[in-house]
C-alpha positions as CSV (number, residue, x, y, z in Angstrom):
1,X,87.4,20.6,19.5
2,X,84.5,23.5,18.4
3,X,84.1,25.1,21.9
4,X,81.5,28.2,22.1
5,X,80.7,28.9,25.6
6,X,79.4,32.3,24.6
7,X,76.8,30.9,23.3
8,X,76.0,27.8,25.4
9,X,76.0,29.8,28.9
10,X,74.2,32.6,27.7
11,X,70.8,33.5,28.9
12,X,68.6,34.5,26.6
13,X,64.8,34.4,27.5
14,X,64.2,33.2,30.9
15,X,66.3,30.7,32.8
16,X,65.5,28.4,35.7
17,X,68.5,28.5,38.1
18,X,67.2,25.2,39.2
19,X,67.8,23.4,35.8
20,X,71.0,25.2,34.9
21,X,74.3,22.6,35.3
22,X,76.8,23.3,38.0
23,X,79.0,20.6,36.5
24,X,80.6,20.5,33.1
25,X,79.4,17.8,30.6
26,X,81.1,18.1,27.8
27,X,84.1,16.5,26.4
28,X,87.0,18.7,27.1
29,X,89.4,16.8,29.5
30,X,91.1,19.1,32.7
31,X,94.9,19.1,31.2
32,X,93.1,20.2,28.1
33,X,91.4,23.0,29.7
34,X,94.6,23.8,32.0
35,X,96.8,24.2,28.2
36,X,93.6,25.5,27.0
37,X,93.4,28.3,29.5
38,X,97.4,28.6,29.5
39,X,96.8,29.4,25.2
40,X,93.7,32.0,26.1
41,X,95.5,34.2,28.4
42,X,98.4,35.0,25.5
43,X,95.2,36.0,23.3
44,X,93.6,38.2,26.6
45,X,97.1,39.8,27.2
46,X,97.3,41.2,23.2
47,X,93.8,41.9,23.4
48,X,93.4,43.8,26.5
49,X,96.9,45.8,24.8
50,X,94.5,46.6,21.9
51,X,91.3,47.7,23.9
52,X,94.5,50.3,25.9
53,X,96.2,51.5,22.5
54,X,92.5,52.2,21.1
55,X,91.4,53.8,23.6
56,X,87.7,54.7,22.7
57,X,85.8,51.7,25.1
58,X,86.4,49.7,28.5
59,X,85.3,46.5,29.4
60,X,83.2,45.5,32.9
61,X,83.1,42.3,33.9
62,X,80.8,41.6,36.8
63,X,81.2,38.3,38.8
64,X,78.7,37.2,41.0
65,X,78.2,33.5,42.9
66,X,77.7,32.5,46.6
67,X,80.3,31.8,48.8
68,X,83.1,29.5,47.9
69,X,82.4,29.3,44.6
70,X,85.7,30.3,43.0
71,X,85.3,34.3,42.3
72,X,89.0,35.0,43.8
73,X,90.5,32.4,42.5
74,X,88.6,32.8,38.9
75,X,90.3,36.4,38.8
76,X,93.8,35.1,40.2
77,X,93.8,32.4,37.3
78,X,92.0,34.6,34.1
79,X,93.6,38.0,34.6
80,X,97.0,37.1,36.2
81,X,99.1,37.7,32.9
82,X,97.7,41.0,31.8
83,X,99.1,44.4,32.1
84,X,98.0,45.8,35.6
85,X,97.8,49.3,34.3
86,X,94.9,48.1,32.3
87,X,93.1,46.1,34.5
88,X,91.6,47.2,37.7
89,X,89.4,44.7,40.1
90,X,87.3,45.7,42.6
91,X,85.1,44.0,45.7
92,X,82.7,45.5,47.0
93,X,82.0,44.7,50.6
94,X,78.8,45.9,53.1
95,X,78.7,49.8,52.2
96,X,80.4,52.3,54.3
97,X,77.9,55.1,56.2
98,X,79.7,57.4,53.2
99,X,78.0,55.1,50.5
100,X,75.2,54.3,52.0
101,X,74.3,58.3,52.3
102,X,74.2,58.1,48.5
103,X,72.0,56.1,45.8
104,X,72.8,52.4,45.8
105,X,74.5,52.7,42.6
106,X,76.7,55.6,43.2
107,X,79.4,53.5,44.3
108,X,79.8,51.7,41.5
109,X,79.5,54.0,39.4
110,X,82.8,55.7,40.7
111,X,85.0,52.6,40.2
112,X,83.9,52.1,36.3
113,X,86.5,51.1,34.3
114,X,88.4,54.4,32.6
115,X,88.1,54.0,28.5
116,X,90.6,51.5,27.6
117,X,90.2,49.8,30.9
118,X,89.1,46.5,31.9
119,X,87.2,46.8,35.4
120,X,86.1,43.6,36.9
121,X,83.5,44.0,39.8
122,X,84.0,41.2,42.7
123,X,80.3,41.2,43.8
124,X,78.4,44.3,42.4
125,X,75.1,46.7,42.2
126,X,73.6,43.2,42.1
127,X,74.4,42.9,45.8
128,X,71.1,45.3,46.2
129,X,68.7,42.7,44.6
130,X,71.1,39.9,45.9
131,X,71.7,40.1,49.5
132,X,69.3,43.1,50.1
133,X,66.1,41.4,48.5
134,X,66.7,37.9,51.1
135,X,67.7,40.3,53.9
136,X,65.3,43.4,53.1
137,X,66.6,45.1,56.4
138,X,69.8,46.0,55.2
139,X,68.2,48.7,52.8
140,X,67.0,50.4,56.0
141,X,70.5,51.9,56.1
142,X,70.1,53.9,53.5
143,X,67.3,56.0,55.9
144,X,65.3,56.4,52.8
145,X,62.4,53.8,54.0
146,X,60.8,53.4,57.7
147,X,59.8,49.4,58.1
148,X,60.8,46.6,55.9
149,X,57.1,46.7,54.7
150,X,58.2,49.0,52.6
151,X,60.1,46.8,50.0
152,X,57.2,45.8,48.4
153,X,56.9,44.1,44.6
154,X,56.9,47.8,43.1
155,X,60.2,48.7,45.0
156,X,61.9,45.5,43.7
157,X,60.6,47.0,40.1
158,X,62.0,49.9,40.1
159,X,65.5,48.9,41.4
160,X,65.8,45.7,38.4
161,X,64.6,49.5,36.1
162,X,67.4,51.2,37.8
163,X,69.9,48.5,37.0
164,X,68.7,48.0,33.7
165,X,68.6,51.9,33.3
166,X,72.2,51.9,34.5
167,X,74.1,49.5,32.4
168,X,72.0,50.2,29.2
169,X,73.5,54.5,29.7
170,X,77.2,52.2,30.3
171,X,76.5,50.6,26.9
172,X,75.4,53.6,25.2
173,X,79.0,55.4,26.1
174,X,80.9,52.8,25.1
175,X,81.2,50.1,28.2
176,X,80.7,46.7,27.4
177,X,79.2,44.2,29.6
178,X,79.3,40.9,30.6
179,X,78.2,39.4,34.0
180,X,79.2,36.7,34.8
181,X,76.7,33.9,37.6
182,X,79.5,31.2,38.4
183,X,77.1,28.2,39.3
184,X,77.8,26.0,41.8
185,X,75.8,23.4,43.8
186,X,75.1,23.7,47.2
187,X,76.8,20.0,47.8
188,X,80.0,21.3,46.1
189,X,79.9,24.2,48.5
190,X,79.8,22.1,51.5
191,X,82.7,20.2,50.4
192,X,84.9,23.6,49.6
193,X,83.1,25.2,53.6
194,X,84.5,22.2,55.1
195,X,87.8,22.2,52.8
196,X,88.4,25.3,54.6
197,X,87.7,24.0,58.0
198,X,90.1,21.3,58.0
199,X,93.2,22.9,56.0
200,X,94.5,25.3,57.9
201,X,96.1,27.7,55.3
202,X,92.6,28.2,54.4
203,X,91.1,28.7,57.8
204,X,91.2,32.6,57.2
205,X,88.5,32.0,54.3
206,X,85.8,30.3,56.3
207,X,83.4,32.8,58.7
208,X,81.0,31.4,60.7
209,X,78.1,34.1,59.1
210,X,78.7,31.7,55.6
211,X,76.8,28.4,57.9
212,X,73.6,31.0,58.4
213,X,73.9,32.6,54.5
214,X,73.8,28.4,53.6
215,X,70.2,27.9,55.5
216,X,69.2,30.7,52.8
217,X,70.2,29.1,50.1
218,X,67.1,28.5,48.4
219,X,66.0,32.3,48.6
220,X,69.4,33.4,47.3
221,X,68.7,31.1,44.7
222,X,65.3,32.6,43.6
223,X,67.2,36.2,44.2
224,X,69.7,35.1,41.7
225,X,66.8,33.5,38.8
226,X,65.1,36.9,39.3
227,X,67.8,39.3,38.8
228,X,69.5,37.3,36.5
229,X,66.1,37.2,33.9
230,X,64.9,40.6,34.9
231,X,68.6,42.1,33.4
232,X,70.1,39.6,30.7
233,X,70.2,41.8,27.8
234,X,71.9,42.3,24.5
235,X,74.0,44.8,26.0
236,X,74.7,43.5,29.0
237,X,74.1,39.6,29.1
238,X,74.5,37.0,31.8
239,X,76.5,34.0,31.5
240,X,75.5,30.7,33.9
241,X,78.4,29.0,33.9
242,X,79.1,25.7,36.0
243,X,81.1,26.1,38.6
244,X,81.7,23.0,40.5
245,X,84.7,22.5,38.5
246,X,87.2,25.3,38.6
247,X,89.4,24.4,36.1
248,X,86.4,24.7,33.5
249,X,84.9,27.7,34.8
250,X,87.9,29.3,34.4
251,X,88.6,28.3,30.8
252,X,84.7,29.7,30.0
253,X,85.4,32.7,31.7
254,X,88.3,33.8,29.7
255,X,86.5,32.5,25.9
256,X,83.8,34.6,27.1
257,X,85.6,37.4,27.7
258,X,88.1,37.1,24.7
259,X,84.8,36.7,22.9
260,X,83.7,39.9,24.2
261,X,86.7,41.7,23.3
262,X,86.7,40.2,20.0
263,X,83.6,41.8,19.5
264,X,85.1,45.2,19.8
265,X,86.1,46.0,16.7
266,X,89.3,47.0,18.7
267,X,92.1,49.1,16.4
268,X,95.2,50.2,17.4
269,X,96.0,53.9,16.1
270,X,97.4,54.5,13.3
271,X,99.9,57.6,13.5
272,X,99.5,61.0,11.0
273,X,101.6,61.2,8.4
274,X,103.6,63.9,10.2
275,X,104.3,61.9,13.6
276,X,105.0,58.8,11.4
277,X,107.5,61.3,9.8
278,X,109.3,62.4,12.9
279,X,109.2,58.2,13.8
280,X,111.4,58.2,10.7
281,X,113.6,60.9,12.0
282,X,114.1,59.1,14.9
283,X,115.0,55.8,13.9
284,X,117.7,57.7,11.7
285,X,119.4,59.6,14.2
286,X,119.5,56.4,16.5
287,X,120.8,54.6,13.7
288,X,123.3,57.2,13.1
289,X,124.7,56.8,16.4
C-alpha cells in the first residue's frame, strides 16, 4: 500500500479548517496501522540514533489540537521506544509571573531542542495566537498593553511576523520543523469529554473549564485556520491530520516525522584515521586477553 501522508496533510496555500477531514478515508485497515506503527517506530528509534551520533541539527515537533484530541496519548504511542536522552517533551501550561515578565516567546525558546535532539512541544508559542487571540485578556498579563482594545488587527500582525521571524532564525541554525494540527471534530470530542465522565480512571482528565472552552469552538476554530495559513512554510510546515481516529493519527504522525528525519541528510561520524587506529589497538589488546 503507497502511503504518503507528508504530502496529503500538508498545507500548502491556504486551508479551510472547515473542509479539512477529521476522519480517515483511505484504505488502510486499524491492525494494519497498529503493525504499521509497531514497524515505524524500529525506523524512528535508528533514526533519532543517527540525528544524536551526527550531531549538527535537532528536530521540533510542535503538536497542537483542542482538548481531548489525543496529543498525550499521540506522544505516549510515537516516541515511547526511543532513547530518552535524545528526546525531550515539553507542555507548556498558562505562563508563570516569571515568563510572563519576558517576550512571549522567550519561553520557548529556552526549552529548544539541544543539536542532536528531538524536542516535542505539547501546546506551544502558538498558544499566543491560539488561546490569547479568542481570550485577548490573557495578554494583559504581560503589562505591556492597558485595555483589550489594544489587540487590534496590526497587533495580531506582528505576532504571526514574530512567529514566522522565530522559526525561520530556528531553520536557518539548523532546527527542523514540523507542526503538527491533530484534527478532530467537535462530535468526537463530546464522545471522548463524556468518555472521561463516565470511566472513572479517566475522571482526572476531564475539568469543568473544557465545557466553557467547547461553547468557543467556532472561534478556536477560525484561530487555528489563521495561524495555521499565516505560518505554514517550507521551513516549518503544518500538517492537518485527522484525528478522530487515534490509531491513524498516530501512524501519520510518526511517517511524517520519519519523513522529516529522512530529509536530514543525517550521517553518523566517521572516525580520523588516528582514532580509528587506536580502535584497532583496542580491539587487539581485548582480544589478547
Amino acid at each position: 500500500m503507497d502511503l504518503d501522508f507528508s504530502h496529503d496533510y500538508i498545507v500548502k496555500g491556504k486551508i479551510e479548517i472547515g473542509k479539512a477531514d477529521t476522519e480517515y478515508k483511505g484504505k488502510l485497515t486499524k491492525s494494519d496501522g497498529k503493525e504499521l506503527l509497531a514497524n515505524e517506530k524500529s525506523k524512528l528509534y535508528e533514526l533519532q540514533e543517527k540525528l544524536y551520533a551526527d550531531g549538527s541539527q535537532s528536530l521540533l515537533v510542535v503538536l497542537q489540537a483542542m482538548d481531548a484530541a489525543g496529543k498525550d496519548s499521540l506522544i505516549e504511542h510515537v516516541f515511547g521506544g526511543v532513547n530518552p536522552q535524545g528526546c525531550e517533551v515539553h507542555s507548556f501550561k498558562s505562563p508563570s509571573s516569571k515568563e510572563y515578565s519576558h517576550d512571549f516567546l522567550w519561553r520557548h525558546y529556552i526549552a529548544l531542542p539541544e543539536k542532536g535532539k528531538i524536542g516535542i512541544f505539547n501546546r506551544s508559542h502558538y498558544e499566543s495566537v491560539l488561546v490569547c487571540k479568542v481570550h485577548p485578556e490573557y495578554n494583559l498579563n504581560e503589562k505591556v498593553w492597558n485595555t483589550v482594545s489594544d489587540f487590534d488587527e496590526k497587533f495580531w500582525e506582528e505576532r504571526y511576523e514574530s512567529i514566522r521571524n522565530f522559526e525561520r532564525h530556528l531553520a536557518q541554525n539548523g532546527t527542523r520543523i514540523i507542526k503538527i494540527f491533530l484534527n478532530v471534530s467537535k462530535k468526537e470530542q463530546k464522545k471522548r469529554f463524556l468518555d472521561r465522565i463516565n470511566e472513572p480512571e479517566k475522571n482526572w482528565k476531564f475539568a469543568m473549564g473544557d465545557i466553557e472552552e467547547r461553547k468557543l469552538w467556532d472561534e478556536y476554530m477560525e484561530a487555528y485556520e489563521r495561524a495555521i495559513n499565516e505560518t505554514s512554510k517550507d521551513h516549518a510546515p503544518w500538517f492537518v491530520i485527522p484525528a478522530d481516529d487515534k490509531w491513524f493519527a498516530r501512524v501519520a504522525a510518526i511517517q511524517i516525522i520519519i519523513d522529516a528525519l529522512e530529509n536530514m541528510n543525517l550521517k553518523f561520524p566517521k572516525l580520523a584515521k588516528e582514532e580509528q587506529q587506536k580502535l584497532d589497538d583496542a580491539e587487539s589488546q581485548l582480544e589478547n586477553e
